[in-house]
Every structure is written in C-alpha cells, then in structure tokens.
C-alpha positions in Angstrom: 0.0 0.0 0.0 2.7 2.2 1.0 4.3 2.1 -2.5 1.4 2.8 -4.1 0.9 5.9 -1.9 4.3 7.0 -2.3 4.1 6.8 -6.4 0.7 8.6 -6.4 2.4 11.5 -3.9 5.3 11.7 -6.2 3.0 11.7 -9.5 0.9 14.9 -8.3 4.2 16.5 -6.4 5.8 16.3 -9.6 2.7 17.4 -11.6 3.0 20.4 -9.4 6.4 20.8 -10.1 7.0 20.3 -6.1 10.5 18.3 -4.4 9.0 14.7 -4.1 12.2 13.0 -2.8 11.4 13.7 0.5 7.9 12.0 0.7 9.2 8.8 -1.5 11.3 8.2 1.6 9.1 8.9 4.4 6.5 6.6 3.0 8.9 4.0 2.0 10.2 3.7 5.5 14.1 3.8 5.0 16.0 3.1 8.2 19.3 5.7 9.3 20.9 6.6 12.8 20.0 10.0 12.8 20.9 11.6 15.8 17.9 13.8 16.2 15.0 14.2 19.5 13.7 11.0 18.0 15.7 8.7 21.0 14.5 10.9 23.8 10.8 10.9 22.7 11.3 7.3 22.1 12.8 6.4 25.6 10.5 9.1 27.4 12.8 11.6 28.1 15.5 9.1 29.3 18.5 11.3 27.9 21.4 9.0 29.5 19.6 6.2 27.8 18.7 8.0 24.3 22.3 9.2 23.9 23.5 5.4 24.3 21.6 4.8 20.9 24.5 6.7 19.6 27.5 5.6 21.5 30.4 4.6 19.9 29.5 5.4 16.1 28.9 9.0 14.0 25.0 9.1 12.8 24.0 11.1 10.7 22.8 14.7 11.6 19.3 17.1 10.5 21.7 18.9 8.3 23.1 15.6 6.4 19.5 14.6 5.6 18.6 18.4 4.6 21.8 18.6 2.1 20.6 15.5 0.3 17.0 16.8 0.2 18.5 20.3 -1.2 20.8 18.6 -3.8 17.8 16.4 -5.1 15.8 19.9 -4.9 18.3 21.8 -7.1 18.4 19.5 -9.6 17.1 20.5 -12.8 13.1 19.6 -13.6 14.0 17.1 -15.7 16.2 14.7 -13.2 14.5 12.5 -11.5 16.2 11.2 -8.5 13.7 8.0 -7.8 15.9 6.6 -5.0 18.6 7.7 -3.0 19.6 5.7 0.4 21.8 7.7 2.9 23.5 6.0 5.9 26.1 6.5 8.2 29.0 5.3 7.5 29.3 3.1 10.5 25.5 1.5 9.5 25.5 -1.5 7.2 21.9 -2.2 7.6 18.9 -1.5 9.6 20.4 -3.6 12.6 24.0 -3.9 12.3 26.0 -0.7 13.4 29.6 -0.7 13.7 30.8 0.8 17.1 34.0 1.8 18.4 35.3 0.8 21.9 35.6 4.8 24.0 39.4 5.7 23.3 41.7 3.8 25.2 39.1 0.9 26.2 40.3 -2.4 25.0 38.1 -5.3 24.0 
C-alpha cells in the first residue's frame, strides 16, 4: 500500500512541479541513525539512555538529511532522482551498526 501511496504523492508532487524526494522516503520507510530528538521521545525523556543509541558510532545529523534533500531539490526539472539511500557510515543495515570501543578501552 505504501508504494502505491508514495508513487501517487510523487506523481501529483511532480505534476506540481514540487520536491518529491522527501515524501518517497518517508513513505517507503528507510532506516538511518540519525541523531535527532527522536531517541529521547522514544525512551521518554530518558537522555542517558537516548544518547546510548548513539554511542560509539557518527549518525547522521538534521543537516546531512537536509543537504541531500537540497541537492535532489536543485536538480534541474528534468532529473528524476527515484531513490537515493543515505547511511552513516558506520551503518551496514537497519540492525548492524559498527561501534567503536571509547578511546583507550580495550576489547
């Protein structure tokens, strides 16, 4: 269903000549560490506990995601950017997340 919803979005954002990137992936559901207020909502407030969802790697930021949304947006009309997937680069997937020991911790 969501595909279908996402294609019809796209269709009549691009009719109107409006950014669709942004919508494909929101309704798609792609998966990234970004390090946002998302954690602390999640875990109620918990902030010792939201900032551990972050320990050890580099997620992504607001301003990574609103530099790829920009690029896709400057594009000319003509481009159609259909799928882009953006990740940390210490997130191989959904689930696995590589994550450094704190500096001078060993295993």
């Amino acid at each position: 269903m969501f595909g279908i919803l996402s294609g019809a979005v796209k269709k009549e954002a691009a009719w109107k000549g409006v950014c669709a990137f942004f919508w494909r992936q929101m309704q798609d559901g792609v998966p990234s560490i970004v390090e946002t207020e998302f954690s602390l909502v999640r875990f109620e407030g918990d902030g010792p506990r939201a900032r551990k969802v972050y320990e050890g790697m580099k997620p992504l930021t607001a301003d990574d995601v609103a530099e790829c949304v920009r690029w896709v947006c400057s594009l000319p009309a003509h481009v159609d950017v259909d799928e882009i997937v953006v990740r940390p680069r210490d997130q191989a997937t959904a689930t696995e997340v590589h994550r450094r020991l704190p500096e001078g911790e060993k295993p």
